[in-house]
C-alpha positions as CSV (number, residue, x, y, z in Angstrom):
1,X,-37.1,-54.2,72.3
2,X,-37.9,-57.8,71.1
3,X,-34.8,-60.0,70.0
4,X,-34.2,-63.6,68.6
5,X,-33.2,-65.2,65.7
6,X,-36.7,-65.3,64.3
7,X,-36.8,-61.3,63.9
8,X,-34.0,-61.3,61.7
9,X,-35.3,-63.6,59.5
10,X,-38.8,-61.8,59.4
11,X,-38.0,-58.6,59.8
12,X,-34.9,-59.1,57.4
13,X,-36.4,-61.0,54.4
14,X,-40.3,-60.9,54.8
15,X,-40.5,-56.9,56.2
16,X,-44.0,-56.2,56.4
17,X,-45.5,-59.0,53.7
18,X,-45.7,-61.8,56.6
19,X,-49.5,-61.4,58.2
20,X,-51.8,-64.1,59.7
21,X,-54.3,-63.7,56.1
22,X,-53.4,-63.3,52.9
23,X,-53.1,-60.0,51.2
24,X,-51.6,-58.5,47.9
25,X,-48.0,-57.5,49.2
26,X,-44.9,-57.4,47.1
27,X,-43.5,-60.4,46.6
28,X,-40.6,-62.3,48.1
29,X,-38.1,-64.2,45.7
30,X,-35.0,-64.1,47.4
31,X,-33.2,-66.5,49.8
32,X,-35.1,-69.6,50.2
33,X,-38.3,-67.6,48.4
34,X,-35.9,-68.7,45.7
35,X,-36.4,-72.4,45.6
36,X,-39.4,-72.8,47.6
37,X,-42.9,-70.7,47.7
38,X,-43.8,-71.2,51.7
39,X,-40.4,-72.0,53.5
40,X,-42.1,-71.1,56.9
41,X,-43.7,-74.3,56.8
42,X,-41.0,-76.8,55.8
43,X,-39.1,-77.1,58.9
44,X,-43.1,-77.6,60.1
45,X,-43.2,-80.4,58.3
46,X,-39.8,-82.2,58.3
47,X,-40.1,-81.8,62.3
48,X,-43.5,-83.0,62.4
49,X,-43.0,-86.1,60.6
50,X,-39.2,-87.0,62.3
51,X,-41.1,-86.3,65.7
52,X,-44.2,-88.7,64.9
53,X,-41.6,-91.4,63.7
54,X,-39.9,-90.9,66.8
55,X,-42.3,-90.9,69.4
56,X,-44.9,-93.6,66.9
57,X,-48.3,-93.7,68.5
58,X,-51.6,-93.1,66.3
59,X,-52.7,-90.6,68.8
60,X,-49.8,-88.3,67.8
61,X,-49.8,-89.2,64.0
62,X,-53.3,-87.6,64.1
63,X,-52.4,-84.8,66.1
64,X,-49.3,-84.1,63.5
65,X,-51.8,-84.8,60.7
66,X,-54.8,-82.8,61.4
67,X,-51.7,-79.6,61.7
68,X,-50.2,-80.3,58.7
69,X,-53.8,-80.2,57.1
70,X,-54.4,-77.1,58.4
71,X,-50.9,-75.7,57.1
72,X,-51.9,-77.4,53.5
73,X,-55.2,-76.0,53.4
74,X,-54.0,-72.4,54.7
75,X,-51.4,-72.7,52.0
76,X,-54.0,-73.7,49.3
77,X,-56.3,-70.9,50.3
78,X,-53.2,-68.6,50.2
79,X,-52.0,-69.5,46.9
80,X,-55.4,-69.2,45.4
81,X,-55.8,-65.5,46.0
82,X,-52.0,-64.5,45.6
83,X,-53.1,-66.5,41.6
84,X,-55.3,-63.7,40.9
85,X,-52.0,-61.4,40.2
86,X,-50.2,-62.4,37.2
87,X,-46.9,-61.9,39.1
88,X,-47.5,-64.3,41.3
89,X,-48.7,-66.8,38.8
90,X,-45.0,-66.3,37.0
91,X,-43.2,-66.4,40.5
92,X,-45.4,-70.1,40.4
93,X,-44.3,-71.2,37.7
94,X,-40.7,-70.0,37.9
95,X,-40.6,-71.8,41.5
96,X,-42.4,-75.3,41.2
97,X,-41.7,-76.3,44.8
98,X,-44.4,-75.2,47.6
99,X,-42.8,-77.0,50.7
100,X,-40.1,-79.0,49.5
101,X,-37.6,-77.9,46.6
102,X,-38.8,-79.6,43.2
103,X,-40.7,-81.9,45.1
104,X,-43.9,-80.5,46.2
């Protein structure tokens, strides 16, 4: 039986919509779903950055940066086939931030 805090959150909110590709599942507009389209990713990215100011060197701004490039483009890629359904396109509209609330 597998336990953490991590199952609850997946299990709880994303059931069985969260995969490692991108697929036509129902969509997810509650809890943080609500304010932001990928929340997965923006502790990714707020850690990332306070961890590169913390510990500067260019070899780990790089490192940081070529991860965060492939989070961007694997949410670009993402969002571009969820846009085929019109549902999703509303959900887009309806919540404007991908990462950061009413940001980005």
């Amino acid at each position: 039986m597998k336990t953490g805090r991590n199952r609850g959150f997946r299990h709880g909110l994303l059931g069985r919509n969260i995969a490692l590709v991108p697929a036509q599942r129902e969509i997810v507009t509650g809890g943080m779903y609500r304010y932001i389209r990928h929340p997965i990713f923006s502790p990714y990215f707020v850690s990332a950055t306070g961890w590169v100011l913390s510990s500067w060197s260019l070899v780990n701004a790089l490192v940081i940066a070529s991860g965060c490039a492939m989070f961007v483009v694997r949410t670009l890629m993402e969002e571009s086939f969820l846009s085929q359904d019109p549902c999703y396109l509303a959900y887009m509209k309806r919540v404007r931030g991908r990462w950061l609330p009413w940001l980005v």
